[in-house]
C-alpha positions as CSV (number, residue, x, y, z in Angstrom):
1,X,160.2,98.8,-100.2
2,X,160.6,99.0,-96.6
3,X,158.6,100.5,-93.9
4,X,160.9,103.3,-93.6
5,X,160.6,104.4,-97.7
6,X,156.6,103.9,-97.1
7,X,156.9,106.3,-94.4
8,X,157.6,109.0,-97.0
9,X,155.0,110.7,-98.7
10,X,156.8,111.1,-102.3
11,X,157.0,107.4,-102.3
12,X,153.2,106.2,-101.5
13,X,152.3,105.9,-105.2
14,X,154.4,103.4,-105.4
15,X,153.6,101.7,-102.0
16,X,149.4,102.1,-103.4
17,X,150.4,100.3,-106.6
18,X,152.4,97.8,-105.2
19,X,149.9,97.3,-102.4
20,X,147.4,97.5,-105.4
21,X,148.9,94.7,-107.8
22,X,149.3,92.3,-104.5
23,X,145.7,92.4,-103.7
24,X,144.9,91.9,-107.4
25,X,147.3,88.4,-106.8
26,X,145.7,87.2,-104.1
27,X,141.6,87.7,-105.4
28,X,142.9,86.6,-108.9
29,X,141.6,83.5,-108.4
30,X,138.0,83.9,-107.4
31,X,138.2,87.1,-109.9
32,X,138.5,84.1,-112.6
33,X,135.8,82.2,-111.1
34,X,133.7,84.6,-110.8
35,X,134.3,85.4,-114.5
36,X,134.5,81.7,-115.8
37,X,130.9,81.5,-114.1
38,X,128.9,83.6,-116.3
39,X,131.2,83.2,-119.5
40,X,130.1,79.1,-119.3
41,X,126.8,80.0,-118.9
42,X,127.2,82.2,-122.5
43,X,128.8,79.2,-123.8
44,X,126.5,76.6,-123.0
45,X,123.7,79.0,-124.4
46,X,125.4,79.9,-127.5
47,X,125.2,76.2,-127.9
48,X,121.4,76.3,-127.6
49,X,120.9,79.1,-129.6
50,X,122.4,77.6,-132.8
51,X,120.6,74.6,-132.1
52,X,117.6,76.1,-132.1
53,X,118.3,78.1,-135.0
54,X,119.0,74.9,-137.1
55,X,115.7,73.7,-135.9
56,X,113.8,76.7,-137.1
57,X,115.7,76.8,-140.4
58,X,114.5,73.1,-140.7
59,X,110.8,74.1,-140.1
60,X,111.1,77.3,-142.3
61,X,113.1,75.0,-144.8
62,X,109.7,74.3,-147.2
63,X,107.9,77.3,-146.5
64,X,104.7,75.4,-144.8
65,X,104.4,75.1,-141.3
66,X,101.9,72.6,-140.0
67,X,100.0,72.7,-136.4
68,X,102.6,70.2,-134.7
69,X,105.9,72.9,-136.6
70,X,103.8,75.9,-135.1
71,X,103.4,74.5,-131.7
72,X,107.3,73.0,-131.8
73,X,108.2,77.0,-133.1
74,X,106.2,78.5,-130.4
75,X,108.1,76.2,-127.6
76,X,111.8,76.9,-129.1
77,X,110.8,80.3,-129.1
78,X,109.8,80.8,-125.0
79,X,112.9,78.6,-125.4
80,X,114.6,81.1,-126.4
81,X,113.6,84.0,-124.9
82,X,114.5,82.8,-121.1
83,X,118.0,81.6,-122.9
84,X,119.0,85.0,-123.3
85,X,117.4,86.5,-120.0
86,X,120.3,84.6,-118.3
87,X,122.6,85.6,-121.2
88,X,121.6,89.4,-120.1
89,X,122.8,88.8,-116.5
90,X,125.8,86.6,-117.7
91,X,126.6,90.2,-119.4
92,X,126.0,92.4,-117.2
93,X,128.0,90.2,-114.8
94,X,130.9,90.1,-117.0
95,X,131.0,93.6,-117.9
96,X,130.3,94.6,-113.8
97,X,133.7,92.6,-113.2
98,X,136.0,94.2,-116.0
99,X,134.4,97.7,-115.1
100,X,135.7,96.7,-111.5
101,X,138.9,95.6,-112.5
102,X,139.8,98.6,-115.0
103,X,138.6,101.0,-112.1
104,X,140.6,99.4,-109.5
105,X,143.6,98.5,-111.2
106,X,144.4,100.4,-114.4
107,X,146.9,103.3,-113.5
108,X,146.1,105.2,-116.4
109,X,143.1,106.9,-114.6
110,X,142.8,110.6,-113.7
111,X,145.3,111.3,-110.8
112,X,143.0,113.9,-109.5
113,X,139.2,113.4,-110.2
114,X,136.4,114.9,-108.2
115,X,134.0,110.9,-107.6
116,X,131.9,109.9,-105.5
117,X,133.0,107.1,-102.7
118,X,130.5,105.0,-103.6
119,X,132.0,103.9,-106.6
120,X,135.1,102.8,-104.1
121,X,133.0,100.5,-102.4
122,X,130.7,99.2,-105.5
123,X,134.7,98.2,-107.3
124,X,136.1,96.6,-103.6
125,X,132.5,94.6,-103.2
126,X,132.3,93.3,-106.8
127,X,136.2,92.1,-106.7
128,X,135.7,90.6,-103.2
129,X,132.4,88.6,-103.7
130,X,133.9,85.4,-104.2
131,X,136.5,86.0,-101.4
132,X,133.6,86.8,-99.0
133,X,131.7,83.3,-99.9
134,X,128.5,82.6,-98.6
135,X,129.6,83.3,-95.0
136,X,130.1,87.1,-95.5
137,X,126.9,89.5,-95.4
138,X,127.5,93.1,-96.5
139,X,124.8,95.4,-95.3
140,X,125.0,98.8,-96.9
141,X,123.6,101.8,-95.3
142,X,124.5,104.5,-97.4
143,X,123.1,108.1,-97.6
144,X,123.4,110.5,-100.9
145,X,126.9,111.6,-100.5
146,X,128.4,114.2,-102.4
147,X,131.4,113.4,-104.6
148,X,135.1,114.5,-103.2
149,X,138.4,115.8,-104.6
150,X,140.7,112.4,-104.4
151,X,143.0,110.7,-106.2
152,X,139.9,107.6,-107.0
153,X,143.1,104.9,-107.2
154,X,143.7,105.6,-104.0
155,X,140.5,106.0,-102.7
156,X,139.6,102.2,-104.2
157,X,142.5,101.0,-102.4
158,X,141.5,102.2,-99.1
159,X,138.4,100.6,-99.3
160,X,139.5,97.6,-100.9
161,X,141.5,97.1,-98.0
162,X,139.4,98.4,-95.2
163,X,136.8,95.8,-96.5
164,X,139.5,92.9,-96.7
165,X,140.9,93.4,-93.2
166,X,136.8,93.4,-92.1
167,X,136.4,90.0,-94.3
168,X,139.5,88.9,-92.9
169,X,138.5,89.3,-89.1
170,X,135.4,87.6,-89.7
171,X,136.5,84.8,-91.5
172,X,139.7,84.0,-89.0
173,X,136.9,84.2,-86.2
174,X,134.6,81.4,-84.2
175,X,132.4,79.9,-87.7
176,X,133.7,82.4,-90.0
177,X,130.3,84.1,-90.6
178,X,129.6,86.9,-89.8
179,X,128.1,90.7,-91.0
180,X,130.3,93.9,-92.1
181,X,128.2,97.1,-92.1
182,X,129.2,100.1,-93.8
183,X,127.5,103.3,-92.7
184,X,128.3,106.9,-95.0
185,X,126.9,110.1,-94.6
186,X,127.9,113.8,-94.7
187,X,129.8,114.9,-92.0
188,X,130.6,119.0,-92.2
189,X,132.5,119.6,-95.4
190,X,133.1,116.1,-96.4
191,X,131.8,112.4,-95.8
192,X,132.7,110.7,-92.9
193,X,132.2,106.0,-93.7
194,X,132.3,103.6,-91.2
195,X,133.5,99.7,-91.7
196,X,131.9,97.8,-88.4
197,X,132.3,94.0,-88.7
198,X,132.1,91.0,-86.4
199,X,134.9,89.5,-85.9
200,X,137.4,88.8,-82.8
201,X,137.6,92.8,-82.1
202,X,140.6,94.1,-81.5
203,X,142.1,95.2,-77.2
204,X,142.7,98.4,-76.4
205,X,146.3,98.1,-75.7
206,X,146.7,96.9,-79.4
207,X,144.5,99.6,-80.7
208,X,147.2,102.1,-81.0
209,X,149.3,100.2,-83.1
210,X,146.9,98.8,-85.7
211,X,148.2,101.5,-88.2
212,X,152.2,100.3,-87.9
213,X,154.1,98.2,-90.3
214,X,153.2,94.5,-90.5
215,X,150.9,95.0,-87.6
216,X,147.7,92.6,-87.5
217,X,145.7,90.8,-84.7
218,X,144.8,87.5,-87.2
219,X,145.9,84.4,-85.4
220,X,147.9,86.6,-82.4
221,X,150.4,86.5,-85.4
222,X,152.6,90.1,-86.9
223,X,153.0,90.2,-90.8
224,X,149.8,91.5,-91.6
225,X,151.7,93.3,-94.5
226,X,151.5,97.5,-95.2
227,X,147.8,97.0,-95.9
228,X,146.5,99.7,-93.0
229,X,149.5,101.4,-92.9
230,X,149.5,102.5,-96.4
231,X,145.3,103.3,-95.7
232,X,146.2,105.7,-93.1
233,X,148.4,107.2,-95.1
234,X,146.1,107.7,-98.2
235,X,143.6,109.2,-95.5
236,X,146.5,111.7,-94.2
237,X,147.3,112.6,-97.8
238,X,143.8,113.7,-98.5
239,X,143.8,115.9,-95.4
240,X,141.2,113.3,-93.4
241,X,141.5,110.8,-90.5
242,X,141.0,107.4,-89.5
243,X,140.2,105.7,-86.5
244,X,139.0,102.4,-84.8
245,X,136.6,101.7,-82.2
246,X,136.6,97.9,-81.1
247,X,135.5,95.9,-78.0
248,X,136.7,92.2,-78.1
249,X,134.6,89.9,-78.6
250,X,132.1,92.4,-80.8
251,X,133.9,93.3,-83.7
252,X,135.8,96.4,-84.5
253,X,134.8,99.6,-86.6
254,X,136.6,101.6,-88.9
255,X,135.9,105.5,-89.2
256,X,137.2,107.4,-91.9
257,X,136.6,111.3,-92.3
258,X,137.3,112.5,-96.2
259,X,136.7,115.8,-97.3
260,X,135.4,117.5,-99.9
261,X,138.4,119.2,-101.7
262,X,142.2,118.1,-101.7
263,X,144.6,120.3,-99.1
264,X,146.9,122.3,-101.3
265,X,149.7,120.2,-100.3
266,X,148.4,117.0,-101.4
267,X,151.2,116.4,-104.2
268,X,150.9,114.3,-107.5
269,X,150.6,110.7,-107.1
């Protein structure tokens, strides 16, 4: 697709999904780490479980149970019960990371749903959390926001890669640690969110271009990809804006104004 095709608006479902399934390729790897994890942890426990259960069985095996059986019961027992405490989080962990993945990828959702942004931000943090490392802090300060008209695809995708680019700058900056702050709270009829991270900042006279094709300040290098361009774009299509604030040298910030209902010429995905 080139820039020109993205450029019109009856072709940006295709531009999100394409931008969509090449995030997707690049986090697939820490997705599958961070899946692996917890499914090794059920594994080794299942392990435990049936071994314990044989024990038991043994015990239970001539229907008397002696003082030393009891007290070897009552240990395989705590045993047992902090084995599946971590098997709860191993879960929940799990199921966290598929709910993220169906949300953010599947394009069988709703085209129009009325969600709250939240849920964008909750999918983009869970899917990035091994891309972001150790090095990373995500503060979130958050206030009850009421849910919008949107296309939610869309809406993931903005985040997703408002939140990359922020990860991005920090990581390709001095130690590669640093903090991304996102800030939402009603703003007239709407939510107005703001992305501030770190990193190298971006100069004024390269401000006005961080919206165009290919454009990105990582390494003084162009080829970025559509990544902002196409976030722009799902901003305009939902009748909002987006702007950035940066001063080199303290990080750049990332504004975006949603509101509450669709304009009537929003189109179909």
């Amino acid at each position: 697709m080139s820039d020109a095709e993205v450029e019109e608006g009856g072709t940006l479902a295709s531009a999100v999904n394409a931008d969509r399934l090449a995030t997707l390729g690049m986090l697939m790897a820490g997705i599958a780490h961070e899946i692996n994890t917890p499914l090794g942890a059920l594994a080794s426990n299942h392990d435990v479980v049936k071994r314990s259960l044989t024990r038991l069985h043994d015990i239970l095996a001539d229907d008397v149970v002696d003082e030393q059986e009891l007290q070897e019961v009552r240990k395989i027992v705590r045993a047992l019960k902090g084995t599946l405490r971590v098997n709860d989080l191993a879960v929940e962990r799990v199921l966290a990371l598929v709910g993220s993945l169906r949300r953010f990828g599947s394009p069988d959702r709703a085209e129009v749903d009325r969600v709250g942004v939240e849920e964008g931000f909750d999918t983009a943090l869970t899917l990035l959390r091994h891309r972001m490392g150790t090095g990373v802090e995500v503060r979130l300060d958050l206030e009850e926001l009421p849910p919008i008209e949107c296309f939610p695809v869309e809406i993931n995708q903005l985040f997703m890669n408002l939140l990359l680019n922020a990860v991005q700058a920090i990581q390709g900056h001095g130690d590669g640690t640093g903090v991304i702050t996102v800030r939402g709270r009603r703003c007239g009829d709407g939510v107005l969110v703001e992305i501030q991270d770190t990193g190298p900042g971006i100069a004024p006279k390269l401000q006005e271009r961080i919206f165009e094709p290919g454009f990105t300040t990582r390494d003084g290098r162009v080829g970025m990809g559509l990544g902002l361009l196409i976030s722009r774009q799902i901003v305009d299509r939902h009748g909002g804006s987006i702007q950035v604030r940066s001063v080199p040298g303290e990080g750049a910030t990332f504004s975006v104004f949603l509101p509450s209902s669709l304009p009537t010429d929003a189109g179909t995905p």
